[in-house]
C-alpha positions in Angstrom: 0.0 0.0 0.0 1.2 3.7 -0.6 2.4 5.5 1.7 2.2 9.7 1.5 3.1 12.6 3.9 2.5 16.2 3.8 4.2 18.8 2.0 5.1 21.7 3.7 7.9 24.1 3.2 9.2 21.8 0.2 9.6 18.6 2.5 7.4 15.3 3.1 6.6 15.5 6.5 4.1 13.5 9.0 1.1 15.0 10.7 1.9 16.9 13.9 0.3 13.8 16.2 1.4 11.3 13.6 -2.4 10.4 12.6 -3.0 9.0 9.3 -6.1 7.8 6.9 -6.6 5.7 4.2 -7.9 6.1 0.9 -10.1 3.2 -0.8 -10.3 1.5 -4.3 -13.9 1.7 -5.4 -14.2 -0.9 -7.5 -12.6 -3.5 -4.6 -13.0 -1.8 -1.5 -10.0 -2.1 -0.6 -7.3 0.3 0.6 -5.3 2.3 -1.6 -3.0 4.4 0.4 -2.1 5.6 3.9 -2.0 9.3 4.4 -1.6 11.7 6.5 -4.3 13.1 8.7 -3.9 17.0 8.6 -5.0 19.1 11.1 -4.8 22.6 12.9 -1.2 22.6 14.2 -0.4 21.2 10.0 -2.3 23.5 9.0 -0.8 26.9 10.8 2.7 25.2 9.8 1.6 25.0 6.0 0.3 28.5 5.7 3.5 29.9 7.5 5.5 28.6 5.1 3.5 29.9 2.1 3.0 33.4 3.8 6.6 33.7 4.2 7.4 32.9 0.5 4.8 35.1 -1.2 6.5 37.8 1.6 9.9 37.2 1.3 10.4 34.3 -1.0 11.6 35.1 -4.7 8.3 33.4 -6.6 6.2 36.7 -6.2 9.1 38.7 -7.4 10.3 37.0 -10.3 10.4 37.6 -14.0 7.1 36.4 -15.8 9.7 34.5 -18.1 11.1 32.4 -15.4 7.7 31.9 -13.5 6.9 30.2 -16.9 9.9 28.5 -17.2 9.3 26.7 -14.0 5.5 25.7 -14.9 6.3 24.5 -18.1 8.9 22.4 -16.4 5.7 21.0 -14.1 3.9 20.6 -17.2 6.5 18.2 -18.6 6.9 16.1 -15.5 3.0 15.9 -15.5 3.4 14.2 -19.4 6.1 12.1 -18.5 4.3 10.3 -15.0 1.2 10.3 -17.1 1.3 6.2 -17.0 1.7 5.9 -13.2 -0.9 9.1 -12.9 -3.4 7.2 -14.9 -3.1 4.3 -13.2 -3.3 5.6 -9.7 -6.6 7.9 -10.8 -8.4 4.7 -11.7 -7.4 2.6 -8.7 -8.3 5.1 -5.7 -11.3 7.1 -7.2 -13.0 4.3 -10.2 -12.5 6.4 -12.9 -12.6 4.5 -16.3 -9.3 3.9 -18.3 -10.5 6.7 -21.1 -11.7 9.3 -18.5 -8.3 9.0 -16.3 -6.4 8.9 -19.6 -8.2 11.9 -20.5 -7.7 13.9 -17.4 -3.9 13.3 -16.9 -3.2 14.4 -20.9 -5.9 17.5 -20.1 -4.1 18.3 -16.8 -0.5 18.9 -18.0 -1.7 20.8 -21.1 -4.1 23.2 -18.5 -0.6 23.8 -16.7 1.2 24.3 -20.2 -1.4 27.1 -21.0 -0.8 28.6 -17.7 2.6 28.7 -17.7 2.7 30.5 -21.0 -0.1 33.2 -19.4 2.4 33.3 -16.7 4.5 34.9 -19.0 2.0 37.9 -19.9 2.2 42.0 -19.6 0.4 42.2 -15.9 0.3 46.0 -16.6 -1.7 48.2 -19.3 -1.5 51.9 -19.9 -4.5 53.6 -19.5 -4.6 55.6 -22.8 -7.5 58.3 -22.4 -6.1 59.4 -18.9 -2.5 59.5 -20.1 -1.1 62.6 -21.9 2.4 63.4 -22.7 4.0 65.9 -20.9 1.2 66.0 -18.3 0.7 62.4 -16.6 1.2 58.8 -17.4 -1.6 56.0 -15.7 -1.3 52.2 -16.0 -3.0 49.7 -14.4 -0.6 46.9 -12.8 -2.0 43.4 -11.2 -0.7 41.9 -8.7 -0.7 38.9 -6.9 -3.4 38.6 -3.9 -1.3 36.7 -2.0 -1.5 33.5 0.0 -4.3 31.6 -1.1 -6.1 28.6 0.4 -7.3 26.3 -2.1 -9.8 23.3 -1.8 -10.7 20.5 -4.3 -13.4 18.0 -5.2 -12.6 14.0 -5.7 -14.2 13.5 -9.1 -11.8 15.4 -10.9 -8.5 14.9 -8.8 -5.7 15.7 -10.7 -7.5 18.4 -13.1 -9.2 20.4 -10.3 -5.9 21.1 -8.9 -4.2 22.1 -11.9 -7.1 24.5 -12.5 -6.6 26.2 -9.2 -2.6 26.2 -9.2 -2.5 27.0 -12.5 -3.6 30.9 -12.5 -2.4 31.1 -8.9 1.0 30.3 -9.6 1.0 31.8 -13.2 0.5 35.3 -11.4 2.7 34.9 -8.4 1.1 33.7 -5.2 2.0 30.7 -2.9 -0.6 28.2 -1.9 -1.6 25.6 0.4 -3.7 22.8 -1.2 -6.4 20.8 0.6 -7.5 17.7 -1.5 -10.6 15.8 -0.9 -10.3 12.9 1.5 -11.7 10.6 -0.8 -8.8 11.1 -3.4 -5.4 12.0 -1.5 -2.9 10.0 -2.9 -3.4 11.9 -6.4 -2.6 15.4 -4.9 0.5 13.6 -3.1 1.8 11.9 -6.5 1.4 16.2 -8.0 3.1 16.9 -4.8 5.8 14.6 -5.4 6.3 16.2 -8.9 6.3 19.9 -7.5 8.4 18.9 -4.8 11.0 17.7 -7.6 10.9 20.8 -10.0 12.4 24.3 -9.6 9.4 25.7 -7.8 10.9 27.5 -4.9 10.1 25.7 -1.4 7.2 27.1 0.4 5.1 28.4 -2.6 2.7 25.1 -3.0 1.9 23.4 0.3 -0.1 20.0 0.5 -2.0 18.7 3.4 -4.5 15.9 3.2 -7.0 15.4 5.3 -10.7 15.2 6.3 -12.8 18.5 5.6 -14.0 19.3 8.8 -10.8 19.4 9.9 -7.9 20.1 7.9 -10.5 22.2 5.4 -12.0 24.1 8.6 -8.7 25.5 9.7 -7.4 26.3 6.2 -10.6 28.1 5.5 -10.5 29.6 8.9 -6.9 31.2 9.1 -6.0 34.5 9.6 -2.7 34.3 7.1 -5.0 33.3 3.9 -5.9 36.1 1.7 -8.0 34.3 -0.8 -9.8 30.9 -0.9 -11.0 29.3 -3.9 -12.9 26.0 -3.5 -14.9 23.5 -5.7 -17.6 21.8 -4.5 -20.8 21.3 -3.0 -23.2 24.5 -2.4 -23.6 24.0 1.0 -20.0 24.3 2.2 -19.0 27.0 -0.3 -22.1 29.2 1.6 -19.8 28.2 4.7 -16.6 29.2 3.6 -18.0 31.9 2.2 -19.4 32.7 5.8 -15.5 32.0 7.0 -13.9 34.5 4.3 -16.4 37.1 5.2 -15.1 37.5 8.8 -11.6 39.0 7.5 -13.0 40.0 4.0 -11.0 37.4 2.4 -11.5 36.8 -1.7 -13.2 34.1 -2.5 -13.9 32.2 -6.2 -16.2 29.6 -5.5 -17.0 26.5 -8.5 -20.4 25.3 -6.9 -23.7 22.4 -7.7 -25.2 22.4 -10.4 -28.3 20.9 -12.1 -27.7 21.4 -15.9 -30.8 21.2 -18.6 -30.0 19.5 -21.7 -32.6 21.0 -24.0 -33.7 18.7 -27.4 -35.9 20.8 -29.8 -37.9 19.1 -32.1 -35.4 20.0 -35.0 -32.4 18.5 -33.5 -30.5 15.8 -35.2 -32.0 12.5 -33.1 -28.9 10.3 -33.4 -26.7 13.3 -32.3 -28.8 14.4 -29.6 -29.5 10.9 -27.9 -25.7 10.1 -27.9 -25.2 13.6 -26.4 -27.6 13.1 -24.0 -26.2 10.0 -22.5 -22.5 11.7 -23.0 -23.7 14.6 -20.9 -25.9 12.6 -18.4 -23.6 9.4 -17.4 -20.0 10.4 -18.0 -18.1 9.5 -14.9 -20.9 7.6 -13.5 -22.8 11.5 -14.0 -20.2 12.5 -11.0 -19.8 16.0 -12.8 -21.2 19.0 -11.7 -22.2 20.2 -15.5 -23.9 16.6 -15.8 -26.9 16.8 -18.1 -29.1 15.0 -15.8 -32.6 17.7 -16.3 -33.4 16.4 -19.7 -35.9 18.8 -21.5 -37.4 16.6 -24.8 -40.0 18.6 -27.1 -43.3 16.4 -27.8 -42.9 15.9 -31.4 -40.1 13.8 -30.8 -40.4 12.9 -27.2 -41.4 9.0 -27.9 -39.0 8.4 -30.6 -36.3 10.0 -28.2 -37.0 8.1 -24.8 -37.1 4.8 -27.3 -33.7 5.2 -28.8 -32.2 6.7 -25.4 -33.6 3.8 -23.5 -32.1 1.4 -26.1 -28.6 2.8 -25.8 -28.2 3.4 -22.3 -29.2 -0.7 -22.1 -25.8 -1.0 -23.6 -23.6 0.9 -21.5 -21.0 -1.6 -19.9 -20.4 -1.1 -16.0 -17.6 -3.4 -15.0 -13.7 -2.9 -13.6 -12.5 0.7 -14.4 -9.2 -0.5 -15.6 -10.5 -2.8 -18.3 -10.6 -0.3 -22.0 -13.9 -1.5 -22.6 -15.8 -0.1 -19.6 -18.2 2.8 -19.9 -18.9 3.5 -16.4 -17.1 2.7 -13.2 -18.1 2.6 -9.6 -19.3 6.0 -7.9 -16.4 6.8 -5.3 -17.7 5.9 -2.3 -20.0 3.8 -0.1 -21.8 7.1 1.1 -21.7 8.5 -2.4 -23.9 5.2 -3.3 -26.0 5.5 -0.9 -26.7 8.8 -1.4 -27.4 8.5 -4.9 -29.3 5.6 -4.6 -31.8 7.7 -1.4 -32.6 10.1 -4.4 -33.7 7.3 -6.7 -36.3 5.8 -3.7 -37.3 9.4 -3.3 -38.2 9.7 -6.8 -40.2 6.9 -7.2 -42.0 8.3 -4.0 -42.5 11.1 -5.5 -44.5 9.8 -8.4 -41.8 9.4 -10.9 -41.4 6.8 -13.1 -38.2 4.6 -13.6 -37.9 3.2 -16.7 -34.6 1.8 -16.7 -31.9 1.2 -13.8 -32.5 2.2 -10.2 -30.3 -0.5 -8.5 -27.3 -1.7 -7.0 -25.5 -4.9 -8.9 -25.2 -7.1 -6.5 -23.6 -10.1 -8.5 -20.1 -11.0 -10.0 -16.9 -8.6 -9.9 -19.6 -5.7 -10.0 -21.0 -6.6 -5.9 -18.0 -5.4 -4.2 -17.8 -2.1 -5.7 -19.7 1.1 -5.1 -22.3 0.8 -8.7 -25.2 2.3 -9.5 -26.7 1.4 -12.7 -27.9 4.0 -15.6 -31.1 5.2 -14.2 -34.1 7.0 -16.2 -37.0 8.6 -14.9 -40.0 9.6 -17.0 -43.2 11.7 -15.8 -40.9 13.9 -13.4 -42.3 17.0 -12.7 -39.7 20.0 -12.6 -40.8 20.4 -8.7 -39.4 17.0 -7.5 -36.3 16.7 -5.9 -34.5 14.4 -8.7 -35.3 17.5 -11.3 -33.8 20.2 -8.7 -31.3 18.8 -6.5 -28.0 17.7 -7.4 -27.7 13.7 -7.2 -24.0 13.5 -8.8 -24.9 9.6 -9.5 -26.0 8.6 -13.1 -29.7 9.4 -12.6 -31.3 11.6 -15.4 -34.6 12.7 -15.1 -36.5 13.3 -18.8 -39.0 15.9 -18.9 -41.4 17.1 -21.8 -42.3 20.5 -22.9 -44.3 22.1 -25.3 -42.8 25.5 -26.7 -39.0 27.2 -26.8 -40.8 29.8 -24.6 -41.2 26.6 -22.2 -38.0 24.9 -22.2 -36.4 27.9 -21.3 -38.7 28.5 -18.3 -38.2 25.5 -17.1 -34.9 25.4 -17.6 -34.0 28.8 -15.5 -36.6 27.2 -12.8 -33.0 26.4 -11.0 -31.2 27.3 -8.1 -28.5 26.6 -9.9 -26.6 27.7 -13.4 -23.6 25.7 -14.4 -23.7 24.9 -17.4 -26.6 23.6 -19.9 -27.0 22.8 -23.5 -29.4 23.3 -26.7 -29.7 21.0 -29.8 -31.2 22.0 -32.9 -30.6 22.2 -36.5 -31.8 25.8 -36.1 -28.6 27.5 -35.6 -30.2 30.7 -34.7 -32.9 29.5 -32.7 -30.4 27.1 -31.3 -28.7 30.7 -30.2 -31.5 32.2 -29.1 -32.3 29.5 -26.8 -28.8 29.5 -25.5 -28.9 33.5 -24.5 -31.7 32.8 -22.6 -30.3 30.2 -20.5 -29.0 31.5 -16.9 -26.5 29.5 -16.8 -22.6 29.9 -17.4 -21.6 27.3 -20.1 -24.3 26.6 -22.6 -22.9 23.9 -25.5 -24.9 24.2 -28.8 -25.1 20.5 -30.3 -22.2 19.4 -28.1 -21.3 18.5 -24.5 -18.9 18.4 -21.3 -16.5 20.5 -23.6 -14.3 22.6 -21.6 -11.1 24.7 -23.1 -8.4 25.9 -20.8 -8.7 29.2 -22.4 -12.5 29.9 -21.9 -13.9 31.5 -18.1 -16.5 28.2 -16.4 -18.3 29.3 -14.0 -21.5 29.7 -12.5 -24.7 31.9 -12.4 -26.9 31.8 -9.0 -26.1 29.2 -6.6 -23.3 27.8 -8.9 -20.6 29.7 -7.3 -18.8 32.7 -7.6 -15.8 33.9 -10.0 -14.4 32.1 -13.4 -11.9 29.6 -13.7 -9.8 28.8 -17.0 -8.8 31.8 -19.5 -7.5 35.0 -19.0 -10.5 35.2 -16.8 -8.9 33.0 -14.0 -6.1 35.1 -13.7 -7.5 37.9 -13.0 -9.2 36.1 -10.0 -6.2 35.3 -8.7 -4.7 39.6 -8.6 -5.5 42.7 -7.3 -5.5 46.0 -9.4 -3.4 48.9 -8.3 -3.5 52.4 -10.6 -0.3 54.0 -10.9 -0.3 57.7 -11.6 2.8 59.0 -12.8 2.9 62.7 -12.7 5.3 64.5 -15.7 4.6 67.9 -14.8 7.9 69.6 -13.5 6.2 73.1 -12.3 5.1 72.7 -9.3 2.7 76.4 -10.2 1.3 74.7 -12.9 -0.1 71.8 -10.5 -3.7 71.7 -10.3 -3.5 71.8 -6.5 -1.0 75.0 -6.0 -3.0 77.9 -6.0 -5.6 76.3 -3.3 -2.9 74.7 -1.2 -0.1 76.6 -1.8 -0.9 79.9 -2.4 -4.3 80.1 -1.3 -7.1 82.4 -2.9 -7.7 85.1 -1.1 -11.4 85.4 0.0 -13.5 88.5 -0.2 -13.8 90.2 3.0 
C-alpha cells in the first residue's frame, strides 16, 4: 500500500500527532494508500511557510519569463508520469481507463497554458487618462497573495491544476487541501512539484478530512483568498469563514444542468449527447446533463432510442478499456445517490430503466449504481432540482421554446446547460436565454483551458480557465505617474499653496 506525507515548506513531513487515513479502491473496496491526517497545528505550519514565501520568498518577485519556465517544467513532468498518474486515478477514485487517460493528458496541457499566461504584460496603460508631458496612468496586477485552495474528488488531478495553475502563473503561494476521498493523487502532484524548480514554500499539501484540515485552512487569519470547488452547502460556509476578515473568495459550486432537445435537432446526435452529458463518470460531474428537457414531437422516438442505448452501457472494472462507467467513489456516495432514486419513485416518478445496485459477479463489491431513467418527473421534484451526482437523469417534456427555457431557468442553480437544434439561430436564441454559465450548442462536457467556467446563482462565484482565472487570482493597483515639473502649474498649488484670497 502507498504511503504519503505532507508537503510543507518543500519537505514530506508526517502529521503533527502522527495520525494518518486511508484512501479506498472503489471498484474493490479495498485500501489504496495511507496518508496523512492533517490538522490545525499542520495546518498553521503549511500557511506559514507559504506566507513567508509570497512575503519574502523570490516566486512573487520574479520575472514572468522564469515563472513560466518553472510551470512549463511542471507541465512536462505531468506528461512524462502520465502512466503511473493514470493508473493511480483509476485505482483510488473508479475512474474509467479513457476518462483517467483523459484527465492526466488535459491536466498537464491546463498547466502548459498557464505557464505560458504566466508569462503575460500584468500592466496596461490607461490611454485616455494619459497625456504626454502632463501624466502617465497604468493599471498593474498583482498577486493577492497567499491563497487557500480546496478541491473535489471527481476530478483529482485536473481540479488542482485549474486552481494552481492561475495562482502560480501570477505569483502567489498556496496551500492545497485535497478531498479525502482522493489523497494520494494530490500527493503523487506533490511529489512532482516537490522535484521541480518551484521555490520551497510556494505550493503546500495537506490531506485530510474537511472538517478538519478544510476548517482551519478556510479559517486562518494568514490566507488572503480561498478558492474551492464543491458542493453549495459548504462553499455558503466558507463563504461565511472568508467574510469575517474580508478574504476573496472564487467559488465553483452544484449544479443541475438542462439538456434542451428541440424538435429540429438531429436525433442520433442528440440521444448520444444526452447520454454523453448525463452518465460520463458515472454523471459525477457538476455540469452533468441529468434535467433532460425533450419537445413532444419527438419525445417517444427519443425516450425509445435513449432507453435502447443506455441498455448498452457496460459497468464493470474501471481498468479494463472497454468499460463505460465505473463505480461511484464511495459507499456514502452510493448511498446517497441511490436515497434520491427511492425518493423519486416516491415522489410519483417513473423509472424506466436502472434504479439499482448490482449485486452479482466482480460488479458486488464495488460502489455501482446502474444507468437510471425517470419519465413523468415533474420540474418540482427533488431528482429535477437537486444535485444527485450519480447517473440518474430525469426526462421531462415540454411544449414551446418559450417553455424549455422556463423550465430550464426554474434552477437554483446555473452551471452549465446545453441546446440541440438544426436551427442554428434559434439554437442561439435559446442558449442566450439560458441563466446558466456554459451553454454547448449541439455538443457536450467541452471545456477549453482558455475559456472562463463558472457559475450563475447558486453555482458559485468567479471564473476559472482563460485569462479570466487570472484575474481572479490579482489585485489591481493604478499607478499615476505625474510628468509635470512646475510645481505652479499643478492643479493643487494655488488652493494649497498659495491660497485664494477670500472676499472680506
Amino acid at each position: 500500500m502507498r504511503e504519503y506525507q505532507l508537503l510543507i515548506d518543500g519537505k514530506f513531513v508526517p502529521a503533527a500527532d502522527g495520525k494518518t487515513f486511508e484512501s479506498v479502491n472503489p471498484f474493490t473496496a479495498e485500501p489504496v494508500a495511507r496518508v496523512a491526517r492533517g490538522q490545525k497545528a499542520d495546518v498553521d505550519k503549511a500557511v506559514a511557510a507559504a506566507r513567508k514565501a509570497f512575503d519574502e520568498g523570490p516566486w512573487p518577485r520574479m520575472s514572468g519569463e522564469e515563472r513560466s519556465r518553472i510551470l512549463k517544467g511542471i507541465a512536462e513532468k505531468i506528461e512524462a508520469a502520465s502512466a503511473d498518474l493514470v493508473a493511480l486515478m483509476i485505482e483510488e477514485s473508479g475512474s474509467t481507463y479513457r476518462k483517467a487517460k483523459g484527465e492526466v493528458w488535459l491536466s498537464g496541457k491546463n498547466m502548459g497554458y498557464f505557464a505560458k499566461l504566466a508569462n503575460r504584460d500584468f500592466t496596461r496603460p490607461i490611454e485616455s487618462l494619459s497625456k504626454p508631458g502632463v501624466s502617465r496612468n497604468l493599471i498593474a496586477r498583482e498577486p493577492v497573495g497567499m491563497c487557500a485552495q480546496i478541491i473535489p474528488w471527481n476530478f483529482p488531478l485536473q481540479m488542482a491544476i485549474w486552481k494552481l495553475g492561475p495562482a502560480l502563473a501570477a505569483g502567489n503561494t498556496v496551500v492545497l487541501k485535497p478531498a479525502e476521498e482522493t489523497p494520494a493523487m494530490a500527493m503523487e502532484l506533490a511529489k512532482i512539484i516537490a522535484d521541480s524548480e518551484l521555490p520551497a514554500g510556494v505550493v503546500n499539501v495537506i490531506t485530510g478530512y474537511g472538517e478538519e484540515a478544510g476548517a482551519a485552512l478556510a479559517e486562518h487569519p494568514g490566507v488572503d483568498k480561498i478558492a474551492f470547488t464543491g458542493s453549495t452547502e459548504i462553499g455558503k460556509k466558507l463563504m461565511g469563514e472568508a467574510s469575517r476578515d474580508l478574504k476573496r473568495v472564487t467559488l465553483e459550486l452544484g449544479g443541475k444542468s438542462a439538456n434542451i432537445v428541440l424538435a429540429d435537432a438531429d436525433l442520433e446526435m442528440a440521444v448520444d449527447g444526452a447520454l454523453y452529458g448525463a452518465f460520463f463518470h458515472s454523471g459525477q460531474c457538476c455540469t452533468a446533463g441529468t434535467r433532460l428537457f425533450v419537445q413532444d414531437e419527438i419525445y417517444d422516438r427519443f425516450i425509445e432510442l435513449f432507453t435502447q442505448k443506455a441498455k448498452t452501457i457496460r459497468l464493470g472494472n474501471p481498468a479494463d478499456k472497454g468499460t463505460d462507467l465505473g463505480p461511484l467513489v464511495s459507499r456514502k456516495q452510493q448511498e446517497r445517490v441511490l436515497s434520491y432514486i427511492a425518493t423519486g419513485k416516491k415522489e410519483g416518478a417513473r423509472c424506466i430503466l436502472g434504479g439499482t445496485a448490482p449485486d452479482s459477479g466482480e460488479l458486488k463489491a464495488g460502489y455501482f449504481v446502474e444507468p437510471t431513467i425517470f419519465v413523468d418527473v415533474d420540474n418540482g421534484m427533488a431528482i429535477a432540482q437537486e444535485e444527485i451526482f450519480g447517473p440518474v437523469v430525469s426526462v421531462l417534456r415540454f411544449k414551446t421554446e418559450e417553455e424549455a427555457i422556463q423550465l430550464a431557468n426554474q434552477s437554483k442553480y446555473g452551471l452549465a446547460g446545453a441546446v440541440w437544434s438544426q436551427d442554428a439561430e434559434k439554437a442561439m436564441r435559446v442558449a442566450r436565454k439560458l441563466r446558466t454559465g456554459t451553454v454547448w450548442i449541439n455538443e457536450y462536457h467541452l471545456i477549453s483551458e482558455k475559456a472562463p467556467f463558472g457559475g450563475y446563482k447558486q453555482s458559485g462565484l468567479g471564473r476559472e480557465l482563460g485569462e479570466d482565472a487570472l484575474e481572479e487570482y490579482t489585485e489591481i493597483k493604478h499607478i499615476h505617474v505625474d510628468e509635470i515639473g512646475d510645481r505652479s502649474k499643478k492643479f493643487w498649488y494655488d488652493s494649497v499653496v498659495s491660497p485664494t484670497p477670500q472676499p472680506a
